[in-house]
N, C-alpha and C positions, 0 to 999 in steps of 0.2 A: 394550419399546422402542416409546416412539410411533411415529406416521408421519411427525412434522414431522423426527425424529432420524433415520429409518431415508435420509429423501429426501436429507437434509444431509450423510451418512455418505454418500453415492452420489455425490455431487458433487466435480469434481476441482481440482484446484487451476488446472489448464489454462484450465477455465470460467470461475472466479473471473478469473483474470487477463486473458483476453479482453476480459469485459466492463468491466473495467479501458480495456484498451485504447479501446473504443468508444465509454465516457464521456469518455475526455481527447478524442480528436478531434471528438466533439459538442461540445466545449469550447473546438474551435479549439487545443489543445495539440497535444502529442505524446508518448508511449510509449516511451520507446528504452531496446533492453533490451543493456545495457551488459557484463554479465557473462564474458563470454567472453574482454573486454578487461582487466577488472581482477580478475578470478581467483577464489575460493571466497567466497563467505557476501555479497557484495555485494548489495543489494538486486533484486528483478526486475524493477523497472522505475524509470527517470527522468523522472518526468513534467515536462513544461515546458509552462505555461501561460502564458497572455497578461500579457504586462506583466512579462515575465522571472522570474513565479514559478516557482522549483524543488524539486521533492518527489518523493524517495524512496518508493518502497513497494515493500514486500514484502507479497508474497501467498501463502495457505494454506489448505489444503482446511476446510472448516467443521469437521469430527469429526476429529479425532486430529492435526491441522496443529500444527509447534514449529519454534520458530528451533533452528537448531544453533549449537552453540559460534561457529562464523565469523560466523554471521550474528548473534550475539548482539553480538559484537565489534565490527562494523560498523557495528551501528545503534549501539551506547554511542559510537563514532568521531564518527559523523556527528553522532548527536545534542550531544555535545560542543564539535565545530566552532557550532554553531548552527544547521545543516542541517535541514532540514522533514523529519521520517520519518513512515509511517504503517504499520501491519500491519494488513492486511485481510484477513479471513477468507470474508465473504461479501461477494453483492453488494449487502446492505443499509449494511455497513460503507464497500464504494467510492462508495453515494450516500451516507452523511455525511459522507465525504470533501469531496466537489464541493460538496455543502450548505455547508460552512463556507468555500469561496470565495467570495467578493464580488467586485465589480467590479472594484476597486481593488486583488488582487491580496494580500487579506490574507488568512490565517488565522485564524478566530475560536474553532474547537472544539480544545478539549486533551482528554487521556482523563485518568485518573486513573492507570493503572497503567503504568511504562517501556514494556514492549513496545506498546503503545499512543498513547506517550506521541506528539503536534503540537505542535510548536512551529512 
């Protein structure tokens, strides 16, 4: 196992999500973690950014991180409504996040794969 795998493997999903946090309010958004409210597999966070954009994300530790069945459910919910989802693993993934904000409150990046999937 390299070093970049062993440090990635160390990192907790707490961290991930933090800096979650510290990008949306450098963003002038906000964070609000919902979950408690609306019950298992819900996303971790609601991010609300300027100009009334709203995006889901769920976050997970970089090595061995999975949606569970609830949260698979959620995100195909959400994503369905036409809902913004992201899953972010690390914190290169929550700056391509912010990266694909513009000014205007648009989304520009998609992944390729569901669990993935920006709309």
């Amino acid at each position: 196992m390299d070093i970049d795998t062993q440090k990635q493997k160390s990192i907790k999903e707490s961290v991930v999500e933090a800096y979650l946090v510290k990008k949306t309010k450098a963003r002038g958004g906000r964070a609000v973690k919902l979950a408690q409210i609306t019950g298992r597999g819900f996303p971790d966070r609601t991010v609300i950014l300027p100009g009334g954009v709203v995006l889901y994300i769920e976050t997970k530790r970089p090595v061995g991180g999975r949606l569970s069945p609830h949260q698979e459910h959620w995100r195909d919910d959400l994503i369905g409504l036409g809902c913004r989802y992201a899953l972010c693993s690390t914190k290169e993934e929550i700056d391509e996040t912010f990266a694909a904000y513009d000014e205007s409150g648009a989304y520009e990046r998609h992944w390729g794969c569901p669990p993935r999937t920006f709309i």
